[in-house]
C-alpha positions as CSV (number, residue, x, y, z in Angstrom):
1,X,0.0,0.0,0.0
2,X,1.6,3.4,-0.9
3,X,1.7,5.8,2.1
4,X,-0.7,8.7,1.6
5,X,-0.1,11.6,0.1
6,X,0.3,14.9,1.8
7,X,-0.7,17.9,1.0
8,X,2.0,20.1,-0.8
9,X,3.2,23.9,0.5
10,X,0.8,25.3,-2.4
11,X,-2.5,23.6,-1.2
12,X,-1.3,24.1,2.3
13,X,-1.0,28.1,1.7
14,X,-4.2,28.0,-0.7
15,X,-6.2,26.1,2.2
16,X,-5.2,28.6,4.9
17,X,-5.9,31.7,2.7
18,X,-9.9,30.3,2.2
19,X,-9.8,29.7,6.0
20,X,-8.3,33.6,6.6
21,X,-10.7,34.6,3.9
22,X,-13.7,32.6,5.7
23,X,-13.1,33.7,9.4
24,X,-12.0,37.2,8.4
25,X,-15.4,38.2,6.2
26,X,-17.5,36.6,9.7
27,X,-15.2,39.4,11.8
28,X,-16.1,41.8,9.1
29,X,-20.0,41.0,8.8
30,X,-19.9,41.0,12.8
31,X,-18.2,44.6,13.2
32,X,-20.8,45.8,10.5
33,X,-23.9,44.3,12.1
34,X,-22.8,45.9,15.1
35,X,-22.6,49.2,13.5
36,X,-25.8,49.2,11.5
37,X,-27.5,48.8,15.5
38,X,-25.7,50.5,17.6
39,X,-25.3,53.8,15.7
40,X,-28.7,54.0,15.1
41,X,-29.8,52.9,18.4
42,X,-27.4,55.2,19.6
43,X,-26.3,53.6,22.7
44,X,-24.2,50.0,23.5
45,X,-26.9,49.5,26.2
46,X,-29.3,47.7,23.9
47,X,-28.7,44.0,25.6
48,X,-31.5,42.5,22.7
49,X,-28.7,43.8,20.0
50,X,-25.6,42.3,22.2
51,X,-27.6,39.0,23.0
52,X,-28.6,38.7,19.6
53,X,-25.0,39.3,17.9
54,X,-24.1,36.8,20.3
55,X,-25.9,33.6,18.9
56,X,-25.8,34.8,15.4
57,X,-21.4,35.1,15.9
58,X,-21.4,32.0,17.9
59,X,-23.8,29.7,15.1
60,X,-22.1,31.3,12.0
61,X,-18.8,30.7,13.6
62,X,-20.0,27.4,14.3
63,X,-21.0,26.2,11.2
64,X,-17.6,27.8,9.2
65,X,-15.7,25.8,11.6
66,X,-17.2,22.7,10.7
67,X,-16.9,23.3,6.6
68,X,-13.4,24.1,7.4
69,X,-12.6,21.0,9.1
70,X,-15.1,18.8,7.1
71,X,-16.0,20.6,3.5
72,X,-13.3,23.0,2.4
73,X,-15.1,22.9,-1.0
74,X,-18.3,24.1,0.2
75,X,-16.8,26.3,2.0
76,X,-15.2,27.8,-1.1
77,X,-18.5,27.7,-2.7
78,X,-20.1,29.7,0.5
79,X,-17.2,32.1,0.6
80,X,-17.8,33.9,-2.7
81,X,-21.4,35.4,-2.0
82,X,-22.9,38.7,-2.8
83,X,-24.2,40.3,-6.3
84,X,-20.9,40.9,-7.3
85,X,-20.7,37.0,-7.3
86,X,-23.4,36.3,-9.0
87,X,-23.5,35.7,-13.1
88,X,-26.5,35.7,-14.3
89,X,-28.0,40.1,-14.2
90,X,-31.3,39.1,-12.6
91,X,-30.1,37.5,-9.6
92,X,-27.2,40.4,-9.1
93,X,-30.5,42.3,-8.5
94,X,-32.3,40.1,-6.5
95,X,-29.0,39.7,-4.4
96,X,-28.4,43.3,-4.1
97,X,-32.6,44.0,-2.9
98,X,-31.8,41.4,-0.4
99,X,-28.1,43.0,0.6
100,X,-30.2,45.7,1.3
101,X,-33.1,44.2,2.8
102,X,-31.1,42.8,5.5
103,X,-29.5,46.0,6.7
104,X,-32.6,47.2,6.5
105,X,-33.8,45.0,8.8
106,X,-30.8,45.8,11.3
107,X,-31.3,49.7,10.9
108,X,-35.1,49.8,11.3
109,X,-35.2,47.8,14.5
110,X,-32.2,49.8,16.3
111,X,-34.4,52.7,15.2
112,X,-37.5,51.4,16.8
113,X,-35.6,50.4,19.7
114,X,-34.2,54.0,19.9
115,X,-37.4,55.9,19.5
116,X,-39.8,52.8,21.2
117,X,-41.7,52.8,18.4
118,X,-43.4,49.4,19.2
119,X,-42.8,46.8,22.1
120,X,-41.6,43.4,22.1
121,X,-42.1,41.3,25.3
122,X,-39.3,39.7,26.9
123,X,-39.9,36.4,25.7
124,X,-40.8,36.9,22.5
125,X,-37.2,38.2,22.2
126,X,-36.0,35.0,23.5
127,X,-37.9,33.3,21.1
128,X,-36.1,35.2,18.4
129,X,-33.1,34.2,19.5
130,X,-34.2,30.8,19.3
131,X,-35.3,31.4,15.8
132,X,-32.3,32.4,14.7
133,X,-30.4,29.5,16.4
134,X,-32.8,27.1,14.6
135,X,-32.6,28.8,11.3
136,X,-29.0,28.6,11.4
137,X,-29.2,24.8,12.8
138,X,-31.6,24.5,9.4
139,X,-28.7,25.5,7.6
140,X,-26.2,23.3,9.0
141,X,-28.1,20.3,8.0
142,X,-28.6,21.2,4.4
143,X,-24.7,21.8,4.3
144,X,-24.2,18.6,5.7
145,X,-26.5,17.0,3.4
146,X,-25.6,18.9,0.2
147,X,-22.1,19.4,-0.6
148,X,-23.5,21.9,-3.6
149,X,-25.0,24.3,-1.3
150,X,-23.4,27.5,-3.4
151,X,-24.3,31.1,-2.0
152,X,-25.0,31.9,-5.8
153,X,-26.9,29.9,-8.3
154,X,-24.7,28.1,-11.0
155,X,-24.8,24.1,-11.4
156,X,-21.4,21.8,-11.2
157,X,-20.0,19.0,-13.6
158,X,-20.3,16.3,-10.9
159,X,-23.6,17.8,-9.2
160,X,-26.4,15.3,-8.4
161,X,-30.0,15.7,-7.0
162,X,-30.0,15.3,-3.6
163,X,-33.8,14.3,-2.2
164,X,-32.3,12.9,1.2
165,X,-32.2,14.7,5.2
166,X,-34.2,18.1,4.8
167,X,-34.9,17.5,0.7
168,X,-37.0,15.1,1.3
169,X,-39.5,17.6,3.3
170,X,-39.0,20.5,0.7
171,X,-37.5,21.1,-1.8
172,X,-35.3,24.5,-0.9
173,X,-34.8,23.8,3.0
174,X,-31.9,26.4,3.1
175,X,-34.3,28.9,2.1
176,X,-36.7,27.8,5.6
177,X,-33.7,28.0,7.2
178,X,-33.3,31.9,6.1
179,X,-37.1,32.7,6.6
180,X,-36.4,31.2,10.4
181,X,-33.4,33.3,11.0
182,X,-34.9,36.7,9.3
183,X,-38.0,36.5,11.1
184,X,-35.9,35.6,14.3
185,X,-33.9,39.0,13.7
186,X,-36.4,41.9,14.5
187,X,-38.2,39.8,17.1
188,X,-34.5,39.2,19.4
189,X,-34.4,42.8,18.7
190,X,-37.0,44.0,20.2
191,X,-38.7,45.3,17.1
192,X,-42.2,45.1,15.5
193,X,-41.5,47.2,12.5
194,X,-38.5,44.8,11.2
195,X,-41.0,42.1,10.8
196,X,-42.1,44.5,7.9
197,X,-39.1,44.7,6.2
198,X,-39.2,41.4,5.6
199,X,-42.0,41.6,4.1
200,X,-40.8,44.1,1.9
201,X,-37.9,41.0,0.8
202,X,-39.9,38.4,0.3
203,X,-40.9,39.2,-3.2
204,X,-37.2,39.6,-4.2
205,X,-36.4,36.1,-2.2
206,X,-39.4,33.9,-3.9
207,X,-38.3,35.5,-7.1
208,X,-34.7,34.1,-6.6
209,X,-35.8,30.5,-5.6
210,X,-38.1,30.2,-8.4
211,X,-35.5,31.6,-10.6
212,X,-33.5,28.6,-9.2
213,X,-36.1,26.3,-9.8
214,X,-36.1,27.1,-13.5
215,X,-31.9,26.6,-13.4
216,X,-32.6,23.2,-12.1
217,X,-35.1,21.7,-13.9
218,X,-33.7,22.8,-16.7
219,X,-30.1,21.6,-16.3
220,X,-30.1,19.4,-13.4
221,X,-31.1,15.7,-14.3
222,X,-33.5,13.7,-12.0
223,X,-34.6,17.2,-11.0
224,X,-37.7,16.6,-12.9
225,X,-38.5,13.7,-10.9
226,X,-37.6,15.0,-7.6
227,X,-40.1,17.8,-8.2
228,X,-42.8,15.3,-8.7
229,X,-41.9,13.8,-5.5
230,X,-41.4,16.2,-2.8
231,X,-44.1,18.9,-3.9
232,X,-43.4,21.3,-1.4
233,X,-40.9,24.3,-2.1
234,X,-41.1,26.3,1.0
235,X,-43.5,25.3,3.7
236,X,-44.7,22.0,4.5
237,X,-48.4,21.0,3.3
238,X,-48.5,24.9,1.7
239,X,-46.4,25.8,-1.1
């Protein structure tokens, strides 16, 4: 048996440059979250912002940890995000409402917190948090199950249908995962009027997924047939 080969200086150095490029844009996405509440809010005591920048650092870090250590090339894939990552013109515009969207989500809440425009009960703060934590826990399943989980929307050589874990119970489960974790956002906030925002997205986020759709049952063989088998994009026993 020939002894296994190790990885050579040049992977090694390519390797720790995704993992620097990984951790580094978390620190930076962190740092601007943090900004886009606490400026408007206008004061660091706002514990639903610290509490909430809390579980969203700790499950992000979480899960980039684990690609690093167990899917480098997803990781890869996940790293490259954003409309200026996108290809096709259509979703560089759906990505950049969405961009948008999400600050927007940030910025309106530490607003309302700030001027106490509405009132969210302790616990339904809590629950937010929780929200967010299961959104992101959503995610972490479809990356374990689907190697192919790109942030943007392109197919790959050796990419195959996959219909097991969360697939088999709809058909874009990373996309539940994100409507759990947005409308957990405003609500750990303390916010009402960020639950609005999101509605505001949602028409740019349904228009990318069934833009997706299109991509994959166009391109993707056995997509076809997994369509006619799980039924349900989005929600269970809905749509």
């Amino acid at each position: 048996m020939s002894p296994r080969r190790r990885p050579g200086p040049a992977q090694n150095k390519n390797v720790n440059k995704l993992n620097a490029k990984a951790l580094g844009g978390l620190s930076i996405l962190l740092l601007v979250m943090a900004a886009l509440l606490y400026l408007p809010a206008w004061t660091i005591h706002y514990w639903q912002a610290w509490t909430f920048l809390a579980v969203f650092g700790a499950s992000a870090l979480a899960i980039t940890i684990y690609l690093i250590r167990k899917d480098p090339k997803l990781l890869e894939r996940r790293v490259y995000a954003g409309p200026i990552a996108e290809k096709e013109p259509v979703q560089k515009i759906i990505q950049s409402i969405t961009s948008v969207g999400f600050a927007a989500i940030l910025v309106v809440s530490a607003f309302d917190y700030r001027f106490a425009w509405s009132h969210v009960p302790l616990y339904l703060s809590v629950a937010g948090d929780a929200l967010v934590a299961i959104g992101f826990l959503m995610i972490f399943f479809v990356y374990k199950e689907n190697t192919f989980a790109s942030a943007t929307i392109e197919l790959y050589p050796e990419q195959e249908v996959i219909s097991t874990g969360p697939y088999a119970l709809v058909r874009h489960p990373m996309y539940m995962g994100g409507f759990f974790l947005l409308v957990g956002i405003p609500l750990s906030l303390g916010s009402w009027w960020g639950l609005f925002v999101i509605v505001l997205m949602m028409p740019a986020l349904l228009w990318r997924l069934v833009e997706e759709e299109k991509l994959l049952a166009k391109n993707l063989p056995g997509y076809l047939q997994y369509q006619s088998r799980v039924r349900y994009r989005l929600v269970p026993f809905i749509w």
